[in-house]
C-alpha positions, 0 to 999 in steps of 0.5 A, spaced: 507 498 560 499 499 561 497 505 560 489 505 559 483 501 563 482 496 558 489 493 558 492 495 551 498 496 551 501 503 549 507 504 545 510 511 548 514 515 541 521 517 543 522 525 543 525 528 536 528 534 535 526 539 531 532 537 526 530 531 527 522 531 527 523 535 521 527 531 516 522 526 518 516 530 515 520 530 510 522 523 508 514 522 509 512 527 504 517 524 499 515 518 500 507 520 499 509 523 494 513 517 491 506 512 492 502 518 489 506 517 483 506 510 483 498 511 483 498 515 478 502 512 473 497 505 474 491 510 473 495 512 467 498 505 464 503 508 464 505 502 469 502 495 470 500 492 476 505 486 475 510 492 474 509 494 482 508 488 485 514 485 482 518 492 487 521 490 492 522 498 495 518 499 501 514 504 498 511 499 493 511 493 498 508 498 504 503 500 499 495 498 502 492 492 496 485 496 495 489 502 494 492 500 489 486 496 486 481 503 487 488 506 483 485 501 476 483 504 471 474 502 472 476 500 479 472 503 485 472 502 492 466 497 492 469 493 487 476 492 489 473 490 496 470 485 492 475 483 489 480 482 495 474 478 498 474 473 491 481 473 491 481 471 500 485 478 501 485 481 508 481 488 507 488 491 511 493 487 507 500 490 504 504 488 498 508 486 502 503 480 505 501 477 498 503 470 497 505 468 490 498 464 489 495 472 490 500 475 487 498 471 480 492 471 481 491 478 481 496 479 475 491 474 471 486 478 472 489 486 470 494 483 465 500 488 463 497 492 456 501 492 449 
C-alpha cells in the first residue's frame, strides 16, 4: 500500500479495543520497567554485561547496545558511540544482532567483577 508522495510504504495499525489497547500499554509498561531494572542492576554491578548478553528473553535481546554501554558505570554517550565504532557495531543495533566475535569482544573489554 503507498500512502505518501515519496514512495514509502505505510504499515496501517489494526484497531484495538479498548481491552485490548489497555493490556498492551500494560505489558510495555512492564516491560520498560523490566529493561530499567535491568540498566540499573548493570549500573550497580549488581549484573555484569556477559550476565545480559547471555539472555536470551526479549527484554535483554531487544535491548539497544549503546543503551546498555551508557548504562556502565563511567560510560557516556560519547564513549559508547565510540566504542560501537571501534568495536564495527552499527549505531541502532540490538543484542539480539551481535555476532559471537562482538559478543566476546565486549565481554573482554567489561569483564564481570569479583
Amino acid at each position: 500500500m503507498r500512502g505518501d508522495t515519496r514512495g514509502a510504504l505505510l504499515m496501517v495499525l489494526p484497531e484495538l479495543s479498548p481491552a485490548q489497547r489497555a493490556e498492551a500499554l500494560e505489558k510495555a509498561a512492564a516491560v520498560r520497567k523490566e529493561r530499567s531494572a535491568l540498566m540499573a542492576g548493570l549500573k550497580d554491578r549488581k549484573v555484569s554485561l556477559e550476565d545480559v548478553l547471555a539472555r536470551e528473553d526479549t527484554v535483554a535481546t531487544r535491548t539497544p547496545v549503546k543503551r546498555l554501554l551508557k548504562s556502565l558505570p563511567g560510560i557516556g554517550a560519547v564513549r559508547a558511540g565510540q566504542l560501537l565504532e571501534e568495536l564495527d557495531i552499527p549505531e541502532g543495533r540490538r543484542v539480539a544482532g551481535l555476532g559471537p566475535r562482538q559478543r566476546e569482544q565486549l565481554v573482554k573489554l567489561f569483564p564481570a567483577s569479583s
